[in-house]
C-alpha positions in Angstrom: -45.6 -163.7 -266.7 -42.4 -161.9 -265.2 -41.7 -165.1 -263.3 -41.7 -167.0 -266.8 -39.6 -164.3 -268.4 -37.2 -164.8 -265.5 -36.8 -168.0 -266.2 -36.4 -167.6 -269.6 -33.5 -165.3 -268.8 -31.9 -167.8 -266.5 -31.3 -170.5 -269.5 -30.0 -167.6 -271.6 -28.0 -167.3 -268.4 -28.7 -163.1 -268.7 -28.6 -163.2 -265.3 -29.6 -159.5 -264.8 -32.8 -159.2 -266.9 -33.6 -162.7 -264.7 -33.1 -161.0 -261.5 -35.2 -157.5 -263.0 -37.5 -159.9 -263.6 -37.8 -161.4 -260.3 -37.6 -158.3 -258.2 -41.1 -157.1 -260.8 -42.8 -160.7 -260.0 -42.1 -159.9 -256.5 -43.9 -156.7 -256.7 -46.5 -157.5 -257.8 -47.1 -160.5 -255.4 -46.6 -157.8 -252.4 -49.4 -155.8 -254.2 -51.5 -159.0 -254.3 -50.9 -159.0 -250.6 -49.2 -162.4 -251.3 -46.3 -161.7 -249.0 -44.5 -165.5 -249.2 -44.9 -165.5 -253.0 -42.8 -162.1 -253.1 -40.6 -163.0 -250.5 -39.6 -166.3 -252.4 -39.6 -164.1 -256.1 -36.9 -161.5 -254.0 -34.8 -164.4 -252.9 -35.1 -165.9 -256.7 -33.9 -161.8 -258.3 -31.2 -162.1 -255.2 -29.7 -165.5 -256.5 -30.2 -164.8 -259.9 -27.9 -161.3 -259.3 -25.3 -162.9 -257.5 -24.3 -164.0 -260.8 -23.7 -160.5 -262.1 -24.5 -157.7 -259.6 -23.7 -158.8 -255.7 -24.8 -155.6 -254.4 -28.1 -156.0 -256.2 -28.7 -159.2 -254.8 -28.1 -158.3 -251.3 -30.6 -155.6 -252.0 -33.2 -158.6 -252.5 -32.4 -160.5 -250.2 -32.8 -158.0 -247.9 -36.2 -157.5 -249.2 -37.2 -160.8 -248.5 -35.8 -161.1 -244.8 -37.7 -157.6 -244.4 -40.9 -159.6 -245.1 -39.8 -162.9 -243.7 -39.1 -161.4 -240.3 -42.5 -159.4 -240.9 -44.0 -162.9 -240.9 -42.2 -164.6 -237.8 -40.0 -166.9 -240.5 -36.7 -165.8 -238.5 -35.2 -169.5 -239.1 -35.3 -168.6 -242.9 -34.4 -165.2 -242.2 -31.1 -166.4 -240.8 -30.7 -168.2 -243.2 -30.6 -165.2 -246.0 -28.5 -163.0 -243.1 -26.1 -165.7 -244.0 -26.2 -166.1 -247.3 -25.5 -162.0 -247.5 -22.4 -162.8 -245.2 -21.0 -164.7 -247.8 -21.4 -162.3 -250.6 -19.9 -159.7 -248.3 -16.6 -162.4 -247.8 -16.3 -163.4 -251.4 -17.3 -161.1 -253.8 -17.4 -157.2 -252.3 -14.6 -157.9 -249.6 -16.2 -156.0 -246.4 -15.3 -158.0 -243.3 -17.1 -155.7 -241.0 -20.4 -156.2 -242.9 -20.2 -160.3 -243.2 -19.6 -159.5 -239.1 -22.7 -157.8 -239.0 -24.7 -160.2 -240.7 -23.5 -163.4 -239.1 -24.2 -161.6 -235.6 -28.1 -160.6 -236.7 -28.1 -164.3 -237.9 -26.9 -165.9 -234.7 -29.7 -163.8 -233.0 -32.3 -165.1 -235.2 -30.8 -168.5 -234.6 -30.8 -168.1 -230.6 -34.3 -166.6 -230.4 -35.7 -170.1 -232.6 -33.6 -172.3 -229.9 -31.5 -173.1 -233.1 -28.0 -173.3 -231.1 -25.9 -174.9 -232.9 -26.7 -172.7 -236.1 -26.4 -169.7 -234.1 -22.7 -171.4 -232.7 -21.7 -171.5 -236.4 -22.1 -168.0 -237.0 -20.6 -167.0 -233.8 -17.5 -168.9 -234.3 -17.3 -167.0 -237.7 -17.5 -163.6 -236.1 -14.6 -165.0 -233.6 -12.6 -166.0 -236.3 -13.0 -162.1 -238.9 -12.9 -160.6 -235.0 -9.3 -162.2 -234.4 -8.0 -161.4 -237.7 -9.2 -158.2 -237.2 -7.1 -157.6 -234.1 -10.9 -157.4 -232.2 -9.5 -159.7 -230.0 -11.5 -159.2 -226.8 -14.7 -159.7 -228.8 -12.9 -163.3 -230.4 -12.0 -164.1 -226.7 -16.0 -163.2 -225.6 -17.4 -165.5 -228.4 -14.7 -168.2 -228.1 -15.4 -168.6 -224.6 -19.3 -168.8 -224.6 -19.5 -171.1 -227.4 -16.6 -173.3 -225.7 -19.0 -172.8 -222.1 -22.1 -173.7 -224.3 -20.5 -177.4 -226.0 -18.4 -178.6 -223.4 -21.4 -180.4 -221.2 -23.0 -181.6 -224.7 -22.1 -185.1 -225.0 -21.9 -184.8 -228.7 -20.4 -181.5 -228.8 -17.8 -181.5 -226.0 -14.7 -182.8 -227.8 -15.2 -179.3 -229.7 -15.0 -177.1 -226.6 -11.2 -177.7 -226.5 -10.2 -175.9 -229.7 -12.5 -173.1 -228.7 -10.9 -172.5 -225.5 -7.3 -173.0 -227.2 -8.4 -170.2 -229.7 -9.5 -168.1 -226.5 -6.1 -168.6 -224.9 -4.1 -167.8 -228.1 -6.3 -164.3 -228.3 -5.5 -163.6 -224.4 -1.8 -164.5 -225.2 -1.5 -161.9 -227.7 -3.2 -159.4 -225.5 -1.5 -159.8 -222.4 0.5 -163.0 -220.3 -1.1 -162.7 -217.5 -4.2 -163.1 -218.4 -3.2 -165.6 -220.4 -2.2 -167.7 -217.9 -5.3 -166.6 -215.6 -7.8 -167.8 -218.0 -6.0 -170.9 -218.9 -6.1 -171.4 -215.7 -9.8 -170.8 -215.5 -10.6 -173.1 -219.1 -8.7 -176.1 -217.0 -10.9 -175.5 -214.0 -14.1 -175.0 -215.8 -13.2 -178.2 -218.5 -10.9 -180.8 -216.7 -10.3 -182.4 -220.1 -8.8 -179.7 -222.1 -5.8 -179.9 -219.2 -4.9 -183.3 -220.8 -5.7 -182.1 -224.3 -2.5 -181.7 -227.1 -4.0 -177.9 -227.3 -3.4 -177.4 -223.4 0.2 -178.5 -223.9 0.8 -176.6 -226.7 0.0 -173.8 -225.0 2.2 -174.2 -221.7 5.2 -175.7 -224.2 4.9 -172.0 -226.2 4.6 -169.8 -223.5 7.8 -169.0 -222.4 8.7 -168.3 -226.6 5.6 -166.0 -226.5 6.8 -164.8 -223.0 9.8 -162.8 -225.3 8.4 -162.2 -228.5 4.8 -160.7 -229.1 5.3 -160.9 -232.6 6.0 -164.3 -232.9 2.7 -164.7 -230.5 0.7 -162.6 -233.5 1.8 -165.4 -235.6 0.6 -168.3 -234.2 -2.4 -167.0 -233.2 -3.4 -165.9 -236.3 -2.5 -169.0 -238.3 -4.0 -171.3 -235.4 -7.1 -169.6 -235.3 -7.6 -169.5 -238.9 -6.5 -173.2 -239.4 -7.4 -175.1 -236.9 -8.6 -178.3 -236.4 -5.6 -179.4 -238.1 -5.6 -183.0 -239.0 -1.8 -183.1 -238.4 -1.9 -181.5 -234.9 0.7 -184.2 -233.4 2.9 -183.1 -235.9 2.4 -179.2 -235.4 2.7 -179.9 -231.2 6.0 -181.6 -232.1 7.4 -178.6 -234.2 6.7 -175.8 -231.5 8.5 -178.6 -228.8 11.0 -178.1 -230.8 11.0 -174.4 -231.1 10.5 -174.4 -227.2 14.3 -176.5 -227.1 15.4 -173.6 -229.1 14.9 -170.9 -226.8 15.4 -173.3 -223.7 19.3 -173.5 -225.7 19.1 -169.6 -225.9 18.6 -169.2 -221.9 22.1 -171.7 -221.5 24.2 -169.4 -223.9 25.9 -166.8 -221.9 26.3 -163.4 -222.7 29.8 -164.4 -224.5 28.6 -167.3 -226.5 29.2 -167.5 -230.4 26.4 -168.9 -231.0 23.5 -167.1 -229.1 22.8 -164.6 -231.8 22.4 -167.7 -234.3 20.1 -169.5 -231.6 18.1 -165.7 -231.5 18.0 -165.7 -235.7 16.2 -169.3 -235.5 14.1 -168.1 -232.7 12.7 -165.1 -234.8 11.3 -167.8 -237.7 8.1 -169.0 -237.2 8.6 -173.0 -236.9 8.6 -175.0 -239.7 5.3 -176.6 -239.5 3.9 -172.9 -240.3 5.1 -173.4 -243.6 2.3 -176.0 -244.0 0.6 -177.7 -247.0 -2.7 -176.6 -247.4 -3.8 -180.1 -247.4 -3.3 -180.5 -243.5 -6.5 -178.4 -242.7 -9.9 -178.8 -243.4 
């Protein structure tokens, strides 16, 4: 009867009375010891909530991974962990808590032998941890996943960008390290030496070398855009920033135009002042 009523609700699209209708369904199914029937009616009120009350529906869906995991369904359990992730990024705006559940859903993930879901969800914590300045933690997850694609045939090509991102973490935390572990990415993955995003990284070094801030910028648009489908195009624009400061070095202390060279140096190149159609 509730789960009629709910219904009913959801074509009058009252999406609140739908989702108190659900969560009363789902009751009474857990008192009817019918633990998959509530479980479903919890994730039905959860849906039905997001429409009009996202804390409420992370309340039921919490219920129903509370009996899902109860049940040994962690696959689906994930699954909801995610969905409350996204409700935390969207609508209530809590970064740590979307961290929180993408990490209990990679668990799930890893514990069903479901790697590349639980790589997904990682790579989302690496990319809130980065933004968040959590950088260690971004260079951590960054570097496993990278460790964990680069001898799958079908996954390999991948294991570049994920060591680039790793690299463009350590440059922003310190050089030397930097250049240690992109030292160590080339030994570990003799393909990514080769790779555009290797070059990239040895062409922009010595302009990261001076500036910290400008190494805060491009790793926090890289990370957050890439793969960019006009990569070619972005190598090209920080080879030319690179001439730049190569011009800067040649200008000596008396030159008229050092302190011009020095403004240019300070903007972010021009490719950063991208359309948004160049990422996907």
């Amino acid at each position: 009867m509730y789960t009629r009523a709910a219904n009913m609700f959801k074509i009058a699209k009252n999406w609140s009375a739908a989702g108190n209708a659900f969560c009363q369904a789902a009751k009474l199914h857990m008192q009817l010891q019918s633990k998959h029937d509530s479980a479903t009616s919890f994730v039905d009120a959860g849906n039905a909530y997001k429409k009009a009350d996202p804390q409420e529906a992370i309340n039921c869906l919490n219920a129903a991974i509370d009996i899902y995991t109860d049940m040994g369904r962690f696959t689906i359990a994930a699954k909801h962990h995610i969905t409350i992730a996204e409700i935390y990024e969207a609508e209530l705006v809590d970064i740590e808590k979307a961290i929180a559940h993408y990490e209990q859903a990679a668990d799930y993930y890893k514990g069903e032998e479901s790697n590349s879901s639980a790589n997904k969800c990682l790579l989302k914590v690496a990319a809130y941890a980065a933004q968040l300045e959590q950088y260690q933690k971004a260079i951590e997850i960054y570097e496993q996943v990278g460790t964990n694609t680069m001898d799958n045939p079908l996954l390999k090509y991948s294991a570049k960008e994920y060591f680039f991102k790793a690299a463009l973490c350590h440059f922003i935390v310190d050089e030397l390290n930097a250049k240690l572990a992109l030292e160590k990415y080339e030994e570990m993955f003799p393909a990514f030496t080769d790779s555009r995003e290797c070059k990239l990284l040895k062409v922009s070094k010595a302009s990261i070398k001076i500036r910290v801030s400008l190494a805060n910028t491009y790793g926090a648009l890289l990370c957050a855009f890439l793969p960019c489908r006009r990569f070619g195009h972005l190598f090209e624009c920080f080879r030319g920033h690179q001439t730049c400061f190569a011009l800067y070095q040649a200008c000596g202390s008396g030159c008229s135009r050092k302190m011009t060279i020095l403004a240019d140096l300070k903007k972010p190149p021009n490719c950063l002042c991208v359309h948004s159609g160049w990422f996907e």
